[in-house]
C-alpha positions as CSV (number, residue, x, y, z in Angstrom):
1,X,82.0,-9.2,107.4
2,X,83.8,-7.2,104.8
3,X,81.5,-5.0,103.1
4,X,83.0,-4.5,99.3
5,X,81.8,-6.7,96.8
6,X,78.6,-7.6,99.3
7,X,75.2,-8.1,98.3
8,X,72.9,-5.7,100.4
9,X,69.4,-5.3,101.0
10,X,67.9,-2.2,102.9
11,X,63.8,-2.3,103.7
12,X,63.0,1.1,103.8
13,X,65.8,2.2,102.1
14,X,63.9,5.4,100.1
15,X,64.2,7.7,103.2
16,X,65.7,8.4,106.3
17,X,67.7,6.1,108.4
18,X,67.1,3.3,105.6
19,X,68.6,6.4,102.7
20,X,71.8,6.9,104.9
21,X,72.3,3.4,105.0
22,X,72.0,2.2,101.8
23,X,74.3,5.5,100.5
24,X,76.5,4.1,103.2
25,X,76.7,0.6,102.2
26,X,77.2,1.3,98.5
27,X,80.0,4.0,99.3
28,X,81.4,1.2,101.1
29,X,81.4,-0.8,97.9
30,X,78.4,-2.8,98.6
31,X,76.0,-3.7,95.5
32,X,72.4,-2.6,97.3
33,X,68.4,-3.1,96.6
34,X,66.1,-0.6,98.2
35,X,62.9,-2.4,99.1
36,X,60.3,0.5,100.0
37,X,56.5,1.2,99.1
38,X,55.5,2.1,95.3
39,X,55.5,5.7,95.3
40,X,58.4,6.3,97.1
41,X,61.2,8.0,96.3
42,X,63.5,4.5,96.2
43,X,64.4,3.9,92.6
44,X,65.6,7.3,92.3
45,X,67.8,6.8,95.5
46,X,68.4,3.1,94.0
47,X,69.5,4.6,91.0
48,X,71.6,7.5,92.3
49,X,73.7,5.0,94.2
50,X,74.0,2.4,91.3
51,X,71.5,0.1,93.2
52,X,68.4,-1.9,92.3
53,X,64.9,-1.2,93.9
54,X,61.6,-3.3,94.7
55,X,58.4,-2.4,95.1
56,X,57.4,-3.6,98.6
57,X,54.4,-3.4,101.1
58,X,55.5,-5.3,104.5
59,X,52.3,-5.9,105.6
60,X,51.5,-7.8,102.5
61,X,52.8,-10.9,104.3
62,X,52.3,-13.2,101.3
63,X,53.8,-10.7,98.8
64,X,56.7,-10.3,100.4
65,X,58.9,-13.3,99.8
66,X,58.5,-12.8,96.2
67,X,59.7,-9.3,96.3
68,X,62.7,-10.7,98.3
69,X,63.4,-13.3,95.8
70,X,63.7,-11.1,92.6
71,X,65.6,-8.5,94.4
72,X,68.3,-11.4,95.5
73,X,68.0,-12.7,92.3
74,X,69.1,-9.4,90.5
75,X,72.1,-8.5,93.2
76,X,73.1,-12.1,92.7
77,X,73.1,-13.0,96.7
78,X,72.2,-11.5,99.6
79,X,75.0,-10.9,102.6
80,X,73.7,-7.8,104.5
81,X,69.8,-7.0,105.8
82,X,68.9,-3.6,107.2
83,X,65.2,-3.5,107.7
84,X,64.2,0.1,109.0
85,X,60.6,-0.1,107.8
86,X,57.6,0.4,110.7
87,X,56.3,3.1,111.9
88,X,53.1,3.4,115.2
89,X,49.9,5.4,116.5
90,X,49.0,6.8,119.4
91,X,46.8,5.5,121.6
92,X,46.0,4.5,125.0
93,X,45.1,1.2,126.6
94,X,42.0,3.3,128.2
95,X,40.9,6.6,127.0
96,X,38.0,9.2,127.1
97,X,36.6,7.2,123.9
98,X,36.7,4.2,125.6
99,X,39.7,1.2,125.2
100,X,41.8,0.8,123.6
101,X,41.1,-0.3,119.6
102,X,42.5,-3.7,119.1
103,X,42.6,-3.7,115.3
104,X,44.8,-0.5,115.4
105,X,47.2,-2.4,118.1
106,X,47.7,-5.8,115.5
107,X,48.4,-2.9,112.5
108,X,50.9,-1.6,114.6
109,X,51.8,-4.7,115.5
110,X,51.9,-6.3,112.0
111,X,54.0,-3.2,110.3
112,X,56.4,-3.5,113.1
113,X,57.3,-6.5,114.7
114,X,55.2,-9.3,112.1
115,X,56.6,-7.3,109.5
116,X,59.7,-7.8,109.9
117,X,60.4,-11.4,111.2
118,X,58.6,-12.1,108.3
119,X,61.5,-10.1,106.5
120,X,64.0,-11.8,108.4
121,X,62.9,-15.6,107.7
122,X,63.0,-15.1,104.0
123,X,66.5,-12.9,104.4
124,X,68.3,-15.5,106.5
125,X,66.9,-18.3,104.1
126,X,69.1,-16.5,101.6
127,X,71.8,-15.5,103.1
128,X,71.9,-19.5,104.4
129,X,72.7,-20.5,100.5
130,X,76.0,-18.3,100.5
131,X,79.8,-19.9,100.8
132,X,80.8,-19.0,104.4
133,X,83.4,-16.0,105.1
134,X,85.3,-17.0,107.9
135,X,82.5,-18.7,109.3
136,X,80.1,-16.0,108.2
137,X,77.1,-15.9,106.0
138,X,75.1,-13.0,106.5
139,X,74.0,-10.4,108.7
140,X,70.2,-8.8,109.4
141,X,70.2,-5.0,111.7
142,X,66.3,-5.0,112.7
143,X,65.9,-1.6,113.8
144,X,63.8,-1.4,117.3
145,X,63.3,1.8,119.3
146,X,64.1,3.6,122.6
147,X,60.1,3.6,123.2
148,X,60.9,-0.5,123.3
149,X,62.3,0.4,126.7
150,X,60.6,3.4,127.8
151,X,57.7,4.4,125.6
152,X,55.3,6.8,126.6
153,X,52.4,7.3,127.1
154,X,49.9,6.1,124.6
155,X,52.5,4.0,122.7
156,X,51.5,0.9,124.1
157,X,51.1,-0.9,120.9
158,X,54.7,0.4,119.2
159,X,56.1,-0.2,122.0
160,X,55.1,-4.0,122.2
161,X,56.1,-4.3,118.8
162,X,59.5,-2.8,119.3
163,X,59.9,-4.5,122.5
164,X,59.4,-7.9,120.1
165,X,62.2,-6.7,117.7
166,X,64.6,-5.8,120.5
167,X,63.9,-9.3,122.3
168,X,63.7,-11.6,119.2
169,X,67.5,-10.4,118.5
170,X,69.2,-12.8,120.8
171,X,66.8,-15.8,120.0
172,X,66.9,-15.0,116.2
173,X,71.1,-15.0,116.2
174,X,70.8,-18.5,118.5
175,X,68.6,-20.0,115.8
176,X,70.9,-19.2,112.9
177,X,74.1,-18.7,114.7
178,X,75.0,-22.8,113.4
179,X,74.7,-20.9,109.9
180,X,76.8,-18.2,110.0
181,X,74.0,-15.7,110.3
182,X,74.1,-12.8,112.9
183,X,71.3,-10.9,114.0
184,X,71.4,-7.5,115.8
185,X,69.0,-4.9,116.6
186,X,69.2,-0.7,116.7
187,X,66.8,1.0,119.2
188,X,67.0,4.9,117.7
189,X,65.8,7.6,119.9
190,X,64.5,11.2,118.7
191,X,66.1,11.2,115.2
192,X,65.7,13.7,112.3
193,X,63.6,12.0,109.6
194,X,60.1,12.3,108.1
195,X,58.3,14.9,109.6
196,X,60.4,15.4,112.7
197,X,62.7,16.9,109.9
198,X,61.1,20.2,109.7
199,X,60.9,20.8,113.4
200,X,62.4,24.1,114.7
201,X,65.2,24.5,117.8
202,X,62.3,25.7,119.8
203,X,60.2,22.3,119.1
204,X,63.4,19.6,119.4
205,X,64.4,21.4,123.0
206,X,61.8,20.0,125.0
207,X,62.2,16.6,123.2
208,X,65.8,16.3,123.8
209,X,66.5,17.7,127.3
210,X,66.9,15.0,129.2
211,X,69.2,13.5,126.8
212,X,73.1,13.3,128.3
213,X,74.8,14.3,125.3
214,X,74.4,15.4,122.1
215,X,70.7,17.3,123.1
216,X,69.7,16.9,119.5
217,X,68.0,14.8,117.5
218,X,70.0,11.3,115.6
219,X,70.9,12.1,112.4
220,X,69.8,9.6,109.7
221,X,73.7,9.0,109.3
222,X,74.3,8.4,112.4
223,X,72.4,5.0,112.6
224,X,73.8,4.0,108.9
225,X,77.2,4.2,110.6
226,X,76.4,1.8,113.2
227,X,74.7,-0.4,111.0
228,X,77.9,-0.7,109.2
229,X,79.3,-1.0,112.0
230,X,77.5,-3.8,113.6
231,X,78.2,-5.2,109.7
232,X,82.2,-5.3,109.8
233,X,82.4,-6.5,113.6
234,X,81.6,-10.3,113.5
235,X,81.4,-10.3,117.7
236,X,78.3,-7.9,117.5
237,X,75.5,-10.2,117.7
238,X,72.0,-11.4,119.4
239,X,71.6,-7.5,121.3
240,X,69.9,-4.4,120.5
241,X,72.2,-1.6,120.7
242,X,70.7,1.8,122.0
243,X,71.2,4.7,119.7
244,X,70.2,7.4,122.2
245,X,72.9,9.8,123.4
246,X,72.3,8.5,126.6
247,X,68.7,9.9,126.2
248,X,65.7,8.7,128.9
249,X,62.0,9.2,127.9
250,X,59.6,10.3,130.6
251,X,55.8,9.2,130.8
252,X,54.9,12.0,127.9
């Protein structure tokens, strides 16, 4: 899909991987809403890049689709979804306190992986309303994880929820592949956002040294330029592309 003149959404678009992006897109000539908590630094990102932003909780499951709908109604359309919103806890399935707490596993679960199908159903219904570009109506880039595949230890609930991302890719682009809709995941490894921002040399080593190559953390841009990537190549679809410079967690 070409990207100038496009209607773009990014969830999570005030920070990090979701910031890069959505600077990416509009540099690319892409109209873009940031859809990020109240409080957040989105409407001044929204507004440095000529972009709208919405006010947006996505665990407020019922909320949601109205937030989407006045944020398509003010682009005018809605092409391109990037949903980089989630985040997890740490806990293990048995500890010294006892098991596992199940209402912290469906929070995690919710901000992650309910979350953001329930992003996706209302996205796609959108994106289903636009005139086909050779063939093509939309595109949604869920953004999974590396711990989807390897998580460590006490990430058992992120790592079901990211596991779901990843694995609902393929199913997701069969359902509205007849529409024109792709769907593609990005499972990020160690990147350089939020607090791991502020880590020193000495405290990334350790994290990165079994990674093949770069031993660093992702830069935030880094994922926004496969994301436009995965955008602007119409056979990327129904996977979940690693973003890990060939990088393997252990247990811990």
């Amino acid at each position: 899909m070409d990207i100038p003149g496009k209607k773009a959404m990014v969830v999570g678009g005030a920070s990090g991987m979701g910031r890069a992006t959505a600077q990416a897109l509009a540099h690319a000539g892409a109209r873009v809403a940031i859809l990020d908590r109240e409080g957040s630094d989105g409407k001044d990102v929204a507004t440095s890049i000529g972009g709208v932003f919405h006010a947006l909780d996505i665990t407020d499951f019922g909320g949601a689709e109205e937030v989407i709908e006045a944020a398509v109604a003010e682009l005018g359309g809605l092409h391109i979804a990037v949903n980089t919103a989630g985040g997890g806890k740490v806990q293990k399935t048995l500890g010294r306190q006892g098991p596992h707490d199940l209402d912290l596993f469906r929070q995690v679960i919710d901000l992650n992986l309910v979350g953001t199908f329930n992003l996706n159903r209302f996205q796609a219904l959108h994106m289903s309303a636009n005139e086909p570009e050779d063939d093509e109506r939309g595109v949604i880039v869920n953004t999974s994880s590396l711990a989807a595949f390897e998580g460590q230890i006490g990430q058992v609930a992120y790592a079901a929820a990211k596991a779901g991302i990843a694995g609902s890719a393929l199913v997701m682009a069969r359902d509205l592949g007849p529409l024109g809709i792709r769907v593609t995941a990005i499972a990020p490894s160690l990147f350089s956002t939020g607090a791991t921002s502020k880590f020193s040399d000495e405290q990334v080593a350790p994290l990165v040294k079994d990674a093949a190559f770069p031993k660093r953390m992702g830069r935030p841009e880094e994922y926004a330029k496969l994301a436009l990537a995965i955008v602007d190549n119409p056979m990327l679809n129904g996977q979940c592309i690693r973003l890990d410079a060939g990088q393997r967690f252990g247990p811990r």
